[in-house]
C-alpha positions as CSV (number, residue, x, y, z in Angstrom):
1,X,-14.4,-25.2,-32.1
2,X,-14.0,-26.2,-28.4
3,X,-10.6,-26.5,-28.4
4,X,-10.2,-22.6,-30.2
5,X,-12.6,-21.8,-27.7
6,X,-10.9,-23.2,-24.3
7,X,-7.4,-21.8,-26.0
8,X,-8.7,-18.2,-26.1
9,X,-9.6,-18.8,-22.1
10,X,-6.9,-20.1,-21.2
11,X,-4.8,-17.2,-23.0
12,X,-7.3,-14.2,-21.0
13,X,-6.5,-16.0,-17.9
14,X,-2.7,-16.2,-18.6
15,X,-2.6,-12.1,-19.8
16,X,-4.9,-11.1,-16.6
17,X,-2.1,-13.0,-13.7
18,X,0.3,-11.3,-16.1
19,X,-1.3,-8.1,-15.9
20,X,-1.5,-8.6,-11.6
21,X,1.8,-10.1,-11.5
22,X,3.6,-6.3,-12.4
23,X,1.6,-4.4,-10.6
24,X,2.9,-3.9,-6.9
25,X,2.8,0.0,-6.2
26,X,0.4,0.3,-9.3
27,X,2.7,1.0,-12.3
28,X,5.6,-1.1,-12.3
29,X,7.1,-4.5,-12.5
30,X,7.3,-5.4,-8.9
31,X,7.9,-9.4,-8.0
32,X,11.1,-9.8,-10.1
33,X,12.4,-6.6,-8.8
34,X,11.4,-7.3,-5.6
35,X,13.4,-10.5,-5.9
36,X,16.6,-8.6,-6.7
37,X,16.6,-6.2,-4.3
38,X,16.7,-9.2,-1.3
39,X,20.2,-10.4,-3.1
40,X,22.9,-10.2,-0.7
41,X,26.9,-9.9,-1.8
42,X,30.2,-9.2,-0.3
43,X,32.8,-6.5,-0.8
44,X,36.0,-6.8,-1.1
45,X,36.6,-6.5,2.7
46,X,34.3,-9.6,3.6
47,X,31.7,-7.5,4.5
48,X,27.6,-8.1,3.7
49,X,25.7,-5.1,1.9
50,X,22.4,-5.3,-0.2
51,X,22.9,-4.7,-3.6
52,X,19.9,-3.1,-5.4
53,X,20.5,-2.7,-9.5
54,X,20.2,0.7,-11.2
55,X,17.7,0.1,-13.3
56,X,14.9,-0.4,-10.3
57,X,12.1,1.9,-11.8
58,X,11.7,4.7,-8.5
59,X,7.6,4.4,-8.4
60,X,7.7,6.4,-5.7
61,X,9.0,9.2,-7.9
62,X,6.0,8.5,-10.2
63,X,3.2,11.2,-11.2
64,X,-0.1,11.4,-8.8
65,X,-3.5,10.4,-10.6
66,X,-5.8,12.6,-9.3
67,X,-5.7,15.9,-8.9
68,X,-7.4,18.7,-6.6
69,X,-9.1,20.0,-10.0
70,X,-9.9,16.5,-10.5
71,X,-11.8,16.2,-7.5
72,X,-13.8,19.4,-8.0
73,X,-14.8,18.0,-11.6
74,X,-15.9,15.1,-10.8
75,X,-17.7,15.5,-7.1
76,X,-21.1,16.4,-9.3
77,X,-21.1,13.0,-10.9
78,X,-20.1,11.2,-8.0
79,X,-22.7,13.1,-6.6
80,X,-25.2,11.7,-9.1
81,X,-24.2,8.3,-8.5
82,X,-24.8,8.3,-5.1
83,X,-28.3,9.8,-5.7
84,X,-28.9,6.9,-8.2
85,X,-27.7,4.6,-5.8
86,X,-30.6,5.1,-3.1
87,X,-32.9,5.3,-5.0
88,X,-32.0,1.9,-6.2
89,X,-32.3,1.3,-2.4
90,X,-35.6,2.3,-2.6
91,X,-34.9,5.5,-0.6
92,X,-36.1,9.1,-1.4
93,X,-32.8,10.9,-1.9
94,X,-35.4,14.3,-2.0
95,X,-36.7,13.4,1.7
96,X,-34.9,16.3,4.2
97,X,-32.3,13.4,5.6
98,X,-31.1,12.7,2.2
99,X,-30.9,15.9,0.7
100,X,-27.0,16.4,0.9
101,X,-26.1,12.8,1.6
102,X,-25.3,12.4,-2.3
103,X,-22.5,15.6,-1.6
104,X,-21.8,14.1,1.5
105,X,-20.7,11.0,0.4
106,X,-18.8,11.8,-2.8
107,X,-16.3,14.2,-0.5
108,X,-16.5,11.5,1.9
109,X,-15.6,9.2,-0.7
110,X,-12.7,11.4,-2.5
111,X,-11.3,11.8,1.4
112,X,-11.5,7.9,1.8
113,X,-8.9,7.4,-1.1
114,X,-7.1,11.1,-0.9
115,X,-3.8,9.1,-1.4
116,X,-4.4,9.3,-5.6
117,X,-4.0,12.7,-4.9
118,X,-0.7,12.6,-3.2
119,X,2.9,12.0,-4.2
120,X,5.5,10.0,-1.9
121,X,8.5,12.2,-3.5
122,X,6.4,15.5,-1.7
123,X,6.7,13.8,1.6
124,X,10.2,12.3,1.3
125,X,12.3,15.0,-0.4
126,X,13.8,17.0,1.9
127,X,13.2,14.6,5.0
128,X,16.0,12.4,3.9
129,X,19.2,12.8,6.1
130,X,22.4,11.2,5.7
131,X,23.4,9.6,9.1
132,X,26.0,7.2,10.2
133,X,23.7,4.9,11.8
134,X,23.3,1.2,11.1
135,X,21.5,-0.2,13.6
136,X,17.1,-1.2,13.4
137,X,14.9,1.7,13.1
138,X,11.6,1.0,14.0
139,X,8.3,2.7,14.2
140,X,5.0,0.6,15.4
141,X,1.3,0.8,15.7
142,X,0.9,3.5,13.1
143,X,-2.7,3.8,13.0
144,X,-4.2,3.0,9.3
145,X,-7.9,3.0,7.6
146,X,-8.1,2.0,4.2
147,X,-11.0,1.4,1.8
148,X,-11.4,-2.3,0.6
149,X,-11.5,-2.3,-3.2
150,X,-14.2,-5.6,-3.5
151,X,-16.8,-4.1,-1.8
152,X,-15.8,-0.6,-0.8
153,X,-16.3,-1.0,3.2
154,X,-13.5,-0.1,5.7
155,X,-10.3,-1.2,6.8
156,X,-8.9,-0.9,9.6
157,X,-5.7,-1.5,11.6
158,X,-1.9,-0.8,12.9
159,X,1.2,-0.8,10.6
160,X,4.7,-1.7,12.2
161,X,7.6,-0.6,10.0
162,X,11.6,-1.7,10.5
163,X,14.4,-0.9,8.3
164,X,18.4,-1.1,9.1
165,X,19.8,2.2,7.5
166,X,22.8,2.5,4.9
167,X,24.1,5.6,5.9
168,X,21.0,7.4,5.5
169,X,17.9,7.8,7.7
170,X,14.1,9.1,7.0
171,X,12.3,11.4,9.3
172,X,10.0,9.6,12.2
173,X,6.7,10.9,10.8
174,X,7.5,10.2,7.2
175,X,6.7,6.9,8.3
176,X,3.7,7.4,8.9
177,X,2.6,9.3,5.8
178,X,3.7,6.6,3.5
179,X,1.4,4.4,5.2
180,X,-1.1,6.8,4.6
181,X,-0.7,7.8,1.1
182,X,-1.3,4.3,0.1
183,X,-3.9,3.2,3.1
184,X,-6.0,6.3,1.5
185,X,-6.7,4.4,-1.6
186,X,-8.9,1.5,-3.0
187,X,-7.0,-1.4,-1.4
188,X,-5.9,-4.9,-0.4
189,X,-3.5,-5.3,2.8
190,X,-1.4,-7.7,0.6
191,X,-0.7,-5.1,-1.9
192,X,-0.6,-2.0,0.6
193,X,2.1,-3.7,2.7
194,X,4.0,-4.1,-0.2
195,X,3.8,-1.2,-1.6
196,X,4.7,0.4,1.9
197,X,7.9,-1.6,1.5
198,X,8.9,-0.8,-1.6
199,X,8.2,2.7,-1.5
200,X,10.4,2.7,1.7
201,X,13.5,0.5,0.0
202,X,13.2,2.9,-3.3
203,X,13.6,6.0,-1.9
204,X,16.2,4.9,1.2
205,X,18.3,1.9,-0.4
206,X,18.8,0.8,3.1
207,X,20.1,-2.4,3.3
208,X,16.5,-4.0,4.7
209,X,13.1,-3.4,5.1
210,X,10.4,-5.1,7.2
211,X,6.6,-4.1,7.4
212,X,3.8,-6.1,9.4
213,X,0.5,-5.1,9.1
214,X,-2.5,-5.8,11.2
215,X,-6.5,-4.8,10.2
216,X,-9.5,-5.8,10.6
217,X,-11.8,-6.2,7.1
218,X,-15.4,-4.8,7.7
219,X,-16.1,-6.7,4.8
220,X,-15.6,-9.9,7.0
221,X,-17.0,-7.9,10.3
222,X,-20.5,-6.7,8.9
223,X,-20.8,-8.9,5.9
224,X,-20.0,-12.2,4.8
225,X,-19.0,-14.5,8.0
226,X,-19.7,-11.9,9.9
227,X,-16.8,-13.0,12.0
228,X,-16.3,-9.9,14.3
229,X,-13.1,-11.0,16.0
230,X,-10.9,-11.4,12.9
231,X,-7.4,-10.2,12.5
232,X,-5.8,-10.5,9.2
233,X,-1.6,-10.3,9.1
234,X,0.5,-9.4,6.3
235,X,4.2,-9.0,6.2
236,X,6.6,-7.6,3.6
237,X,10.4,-8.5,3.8
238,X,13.1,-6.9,2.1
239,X,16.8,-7.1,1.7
240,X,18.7,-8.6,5.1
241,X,15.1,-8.6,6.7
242,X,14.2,-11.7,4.4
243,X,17.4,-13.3,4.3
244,X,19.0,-13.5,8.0
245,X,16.4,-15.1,10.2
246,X,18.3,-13.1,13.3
247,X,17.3,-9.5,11.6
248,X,13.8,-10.8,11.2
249,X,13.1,-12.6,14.6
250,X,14.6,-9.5,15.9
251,X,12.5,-6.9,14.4
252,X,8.9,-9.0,14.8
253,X,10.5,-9.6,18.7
254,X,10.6,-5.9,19.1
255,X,7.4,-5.2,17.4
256,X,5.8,-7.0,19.9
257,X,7.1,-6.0,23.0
């Protein structure tokens, strides 16, 4: 009975990293593509270029979740649950401060994570210019707040994007507006800097991709360890950014300066 018992366990542990495992812009299989896309060949004249399969599923392509109509549906019960949720504080959500706090909140709230309701290919379209340009493009401090999905309490930082084009180059502010679409959404800053990446090596196929991110976690600030000088780092490498140190030390040189 034991043994059945540790044997289912084990199994819902194995299918829940399976499940995290495939899920880097939220819908798709991401570490094995990932994977591919930093292999490196050469054509026929000797020369290096990043070769990126067919068959990569273009998430940034992908359907919103959430809808305007959405958010005018659901602000009432959001509404509700915000009204439940001081009282549970022991507050009066009737006393004249509280009155429209509920309201206040839930449109707070569906403005926090506005990026469900926004598509990368809206942004990228027709922002997408084909330029004979191969050297770094870079675009740093990018200001960034995000909501952090364990205990739903700010985050806050700068995003410092690089990628070396392949004959094609994105608009400046594009940039920018990935980083929000995703920042705008229940988050971790593994996952967003990934998913900043990859939306950035999907829609370009450049032949590299770096992104460093910077924040600090309120959830670590006013909670917790309460450690109110903390800096968290994360970094996303793609293509000739992850696999010639020169490219790299380059662009995290740069980013610094």
């Amino acid at each position: 009975m034991q043994r059945s018992k540790l044997k289912q366990i084990n199994q819902s542990v194995n299918d829940a990293s399976a499940t995290h495992d495939s899920s880097i812009n939220g819908h798709f299989e991401g570490k094995a593509k990932i994977a591919k896309w930093a292999v490196l060949s050469k054509d026929a004249t000797g020369e290096t270029s990043s070769s990126q399969p067919s068959s990569v599923i273009e998430s940034w392509k992908e359907a919103r979740t959430r809808s305007v109509e959405d958010n005018e549906m659901s602000l009432p019960s959001i509404a509700a649950a915000y009204s439940t949720i001081l009282r549970g504080l022991g507050e009066d959500p009737e006393r004249q401060g509280l009155l429209k706090t509920p309201w206040r909140a839930a449109t707070a709230m569906q403005f926090f994570t506005k990026g469900y309701q926004e598509q990368i290919i809206d942004v990228l379209n027709d922002a997408i210019f084909d330029e004979d340009h191969d050297e770094m493009v870079i675009v740093k401090d990018i200001d960034m707040f995000s909501m952090c999905e364990h205990h739903l309490v700010p985050i806050f930082g700068r995003v410092h994007i690089g990628y070396l084009p392949n004959k094609r180059v994105l608009g400046l502010s594009k940039l920018a507006r990935i980083v929000e679409i995703y920042s705008r959404r229940l988050q971790v800053q593994e996952r967003l800097t990934k998913q900043i990446a990859v939306a950035i090596t999907e829609a370009l196929q450049p032949a590299g991709v770096g992104v460093v991110v910077e924040a600090t976690h309120m959830c670590m600030v006013m909670r917790g360890v309460q450690k109110m000088n903390s800096k968290t780092v994360t970094s996303a490498m793609l293509g000739v950014f992850r696999e010639d140190p020169k490219t790299r030390d380059e662009f995290l040189t740069l980013i610094r300066s």
